[in-house]
N, C-alpha and C positions, 0 to 999 in steps of 0.2 A: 569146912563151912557146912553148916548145918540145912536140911532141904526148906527152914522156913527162913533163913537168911541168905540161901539162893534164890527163893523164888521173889521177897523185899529187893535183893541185889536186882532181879530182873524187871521187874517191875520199873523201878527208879532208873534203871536205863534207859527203857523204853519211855518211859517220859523226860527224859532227858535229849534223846533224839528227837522227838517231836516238838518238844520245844524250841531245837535248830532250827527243823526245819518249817514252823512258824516264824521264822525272821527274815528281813528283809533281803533276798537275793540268796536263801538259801536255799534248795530242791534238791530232793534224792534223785541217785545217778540211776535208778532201777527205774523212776517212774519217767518215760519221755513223757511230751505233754501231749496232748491229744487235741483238736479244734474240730469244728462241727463248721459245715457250711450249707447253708440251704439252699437250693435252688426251685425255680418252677417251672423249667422246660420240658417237655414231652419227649417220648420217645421222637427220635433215636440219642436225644443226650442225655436222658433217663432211661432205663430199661429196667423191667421186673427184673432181672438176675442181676441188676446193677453193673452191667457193661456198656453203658451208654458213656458217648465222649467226655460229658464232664464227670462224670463218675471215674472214668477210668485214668483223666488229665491230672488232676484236684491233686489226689494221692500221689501220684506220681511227683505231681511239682514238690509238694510238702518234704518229700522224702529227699529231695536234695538236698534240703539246708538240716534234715536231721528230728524231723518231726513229721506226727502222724497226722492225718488230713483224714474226718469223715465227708461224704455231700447226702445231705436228706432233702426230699421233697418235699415243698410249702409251694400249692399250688396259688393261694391268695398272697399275691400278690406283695398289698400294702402290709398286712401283717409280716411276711416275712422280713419285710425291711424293716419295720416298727420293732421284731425281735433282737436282730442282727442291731438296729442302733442303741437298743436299751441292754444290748452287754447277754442276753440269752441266750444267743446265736454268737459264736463267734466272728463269724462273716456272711457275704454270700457272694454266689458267681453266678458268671452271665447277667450281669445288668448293665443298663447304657449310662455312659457319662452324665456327670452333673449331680447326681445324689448326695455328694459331702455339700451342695448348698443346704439344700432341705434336712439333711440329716446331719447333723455336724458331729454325732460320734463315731460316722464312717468315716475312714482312711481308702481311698483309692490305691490298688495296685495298676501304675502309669503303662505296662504293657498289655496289649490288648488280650485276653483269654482265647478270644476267636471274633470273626467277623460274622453277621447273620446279614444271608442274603435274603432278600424280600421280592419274590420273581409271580411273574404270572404263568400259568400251569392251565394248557388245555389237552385236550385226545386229538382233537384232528384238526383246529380250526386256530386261527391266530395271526398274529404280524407276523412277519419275517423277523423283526427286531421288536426288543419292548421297550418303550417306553409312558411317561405319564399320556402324553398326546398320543403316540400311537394304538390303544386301547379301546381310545373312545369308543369308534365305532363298532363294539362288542357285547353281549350284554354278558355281564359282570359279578362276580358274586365273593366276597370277603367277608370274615366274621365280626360279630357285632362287638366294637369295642376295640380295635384296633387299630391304634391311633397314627401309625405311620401310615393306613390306605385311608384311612378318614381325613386327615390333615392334607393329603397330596393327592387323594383321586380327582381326576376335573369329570364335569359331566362326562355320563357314557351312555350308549343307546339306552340300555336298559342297566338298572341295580339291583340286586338282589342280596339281602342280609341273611348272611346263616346267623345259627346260635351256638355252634359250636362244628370242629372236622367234618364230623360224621354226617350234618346236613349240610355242608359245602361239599364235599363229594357226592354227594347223594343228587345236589342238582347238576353238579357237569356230567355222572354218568349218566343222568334223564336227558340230558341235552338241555336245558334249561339255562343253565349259563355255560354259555362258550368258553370262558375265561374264569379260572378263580384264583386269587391272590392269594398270596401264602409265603413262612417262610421252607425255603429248599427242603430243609432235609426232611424238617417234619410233615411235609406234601409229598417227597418220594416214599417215607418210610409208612403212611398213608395207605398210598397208591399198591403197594407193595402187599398189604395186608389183607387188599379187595380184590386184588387181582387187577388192574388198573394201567394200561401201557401211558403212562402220563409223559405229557414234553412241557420241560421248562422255556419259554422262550426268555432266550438272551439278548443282551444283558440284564442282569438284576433292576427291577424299578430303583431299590435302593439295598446300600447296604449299610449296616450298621456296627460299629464296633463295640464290645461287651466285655465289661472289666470285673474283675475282683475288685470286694472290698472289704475290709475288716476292721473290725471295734477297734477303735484306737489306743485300747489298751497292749492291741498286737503290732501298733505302728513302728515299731521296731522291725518287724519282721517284711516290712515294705517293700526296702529296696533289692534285700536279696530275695525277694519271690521275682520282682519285676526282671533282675539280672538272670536266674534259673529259666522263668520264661522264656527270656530270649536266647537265651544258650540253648534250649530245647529246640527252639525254630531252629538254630544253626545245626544244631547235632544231626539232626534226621530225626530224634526222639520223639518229637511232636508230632510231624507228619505219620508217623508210623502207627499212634496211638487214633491220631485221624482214619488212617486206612483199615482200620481193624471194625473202629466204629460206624463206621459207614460203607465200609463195606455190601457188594450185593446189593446197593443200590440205585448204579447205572450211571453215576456219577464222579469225576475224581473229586476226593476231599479235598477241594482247596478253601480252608480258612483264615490263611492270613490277607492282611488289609493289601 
């Protein structure tokens, strides 16, 4: 065979394979498929080197049933879901129930990612126990926009709104508010950063559980993430990945419900 009737031979091969693998239910065995997930939580479940818990869970889950899992940061919120339902974003993790109403090209994964506790956090001053009543008489400080202390704080001596972490710490180390609301990890990992001996008073005001969800075009891929998950809780695999990421901060990692 002559080099301009090998390279026609090559040629027409190579579009012959790709024409396979434009048909319906056909993919190369070389390309696994790869899914993007977005999230918008803070360190510690984001970290610059990307060893924060969801960061390091996502992948791990994915890889059990044989596929690769990215998680990228979208800290707005509505957009990320708006990406995630219009098929851009493959999924996203750590959100609360109920979003396949509003977004109906989400698919929920039914086992919970982890649970977010929702605790009160002072230095030296505080209940014995927390809860919505026992706060009141405290003056108080939570950031603006957050709707699980805004929906369920009852009157309290004093309120005080930040506008983000760094002026909610900024008034409990002044003394300024006794007490400021927050979730756990990302108050210790906070606290940790300023130097900060912070005490969670227990129990949690609330907690909340946070699910995957993914475009319904990966709805196939549903019930074995939800079966993986909870095999991970059984295995020890989960907790394990919990204690690495939380670590160092004076807490044990308990995340499930």
């Amino acid at each position: 065979m002559t080099a301009k009737k090998k390279k026609t031979f090559g040629m027409r091969a190579l579009l012959a394979t790709a024409l396979l693998l434009s048909l319906p239910g056909m993919s190369s065995p070389l390309a696994a498929e790869r899914l993007t997930l977005s999230t918008g939580m803070a360190e510690p479940w984001t970290t610059d080197d990307h060893k924060g818990f969801t960061e390091l869970l996502v992948p791990s889950l994915f890889k059990r049933i044989g596929l690769e899992a990215d998680v990228v940061v979208n800290r707005a919120a509505a957009r990320a879901i708006s990406l995630a339902n219009d098929g851009v974003d493959d999924g996203i993790a750590a959100r609360i129930i109920g979003l396949e109403e509003k977004y109906p090209n989400l698919v929920r994964v039914p086992e919970p990612i982890f649970v977010n506790d929702f605790v009160a956090c002072t230095l030296d001053k505080g209940p014995p126990r927390a809860d919505w009543n026992s706060i009141a008489p405290f003056s108080v400080s939570h950031i603006i926009g957050w709707q699980i202390f805004e929906k369920n704080l009852k009157p309290v001596r004093e309120l005080l709104l930040a506008k983000d972490s760094e002026q909610l710490f900024a008034l409990l180390k002044a003394g300024k508010a006794e007490l400021i609301l927050h979730e756990r990890w990302q108050a210790l990992w906070q606290a940790s950063q300023i130097g900060l001996r912070l005490k969670t008073v227990e129990p949690p005001l609330a907690r909340v559980e946070m699910f995957i969800y993914l475009h319904q075009r990966h709805a196939n891929l549903v019930p074995r993430l939800a079966r993986e998950l909870a095999a991970m809780k059984a295995d020890g695999s989960y907790q394990a990945i919990a204690d690495q990421a939380f670590k160092g901060l004076g807490q044990p990692a308990r995340l499930e419900p």
